[in-house]
C-alpha positions, -999 to +999 in steps of 0.1 A: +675-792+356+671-809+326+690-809+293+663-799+275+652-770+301+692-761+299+687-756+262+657-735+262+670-711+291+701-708+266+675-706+234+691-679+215+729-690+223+720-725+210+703-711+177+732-689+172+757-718+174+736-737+147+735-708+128+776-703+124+780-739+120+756-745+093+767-715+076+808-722+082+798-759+072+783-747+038+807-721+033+837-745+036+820-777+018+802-763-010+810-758-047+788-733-057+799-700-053+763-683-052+760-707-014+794-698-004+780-666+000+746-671+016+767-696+039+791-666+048+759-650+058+748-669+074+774-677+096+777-640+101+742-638+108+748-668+141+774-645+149+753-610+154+729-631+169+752-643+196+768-611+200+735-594+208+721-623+229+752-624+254+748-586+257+711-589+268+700-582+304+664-588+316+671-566+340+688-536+321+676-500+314+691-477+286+725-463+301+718-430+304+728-409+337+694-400+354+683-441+354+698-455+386+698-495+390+719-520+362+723-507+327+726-525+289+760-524+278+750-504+245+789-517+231+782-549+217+747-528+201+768-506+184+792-540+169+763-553+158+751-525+138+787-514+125+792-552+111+758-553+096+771-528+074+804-546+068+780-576+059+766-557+032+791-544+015+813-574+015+779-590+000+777-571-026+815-571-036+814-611-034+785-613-054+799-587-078+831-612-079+808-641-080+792-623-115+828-618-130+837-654-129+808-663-140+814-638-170+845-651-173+845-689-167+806-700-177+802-716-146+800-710-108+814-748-094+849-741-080+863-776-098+847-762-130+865-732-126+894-745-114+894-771-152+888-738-171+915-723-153+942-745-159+936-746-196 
């Protein structure tokens, strides 16, 4: 087997790796406040898929008691969903925060903020 065949059996593993580390690389590198935050969802967003690609099964039915034969494991479903959520919400309160420096501080560069700061 090649590498490339090895890749694109593993498809959504390797596009969920690229995802958390481009968004952990612009999460950590950038300035701007406003990308920090699309980078932290990003990153999130390599992790959900990851989560929900290692729980797939090709050959799995919905777990319920009358299906005989291999079953989905509906836990790392239910992860997924409940850290959606969190995703949201800690969103919204970072781009609230993200709005109050601004407010306060003119600017959204982290060295601009940090100049202003020490003033």
């Amino acid at each position: 087997m090649s590498v490339a065949a090895a890749l694109l059996a593993r498809l959504p593993h390797v596009v969920a790796v690229l995802l958390a580390a481009t968004g952990l690389v612009v999460l950590v590198d950038d300035e701007h406040l406003v990308k920090k935050v699309v980078g932290l969802n990003v990153f999130q967003t390599g992790i959900f898929l990851f989560l929900v690609a290692a729980a797939f099964r090709a050959d799995g039915r919905s777990p319920n008691l009358a299906s005989p034969g291999p079953h989905a494991d509906p836990v790392p479903q239910v992860l997924v969903l409940t850290a959606i959520v969190v995703g949201v919400s800690v969103t919204a309160v970072a781009l609230s925060l993200v709005v109050r420096v601004y407010r306060a501080t003119g600017t959204l560069r982290e060295d601009a903020i940090r100049e202003v700061l020490e003033r």
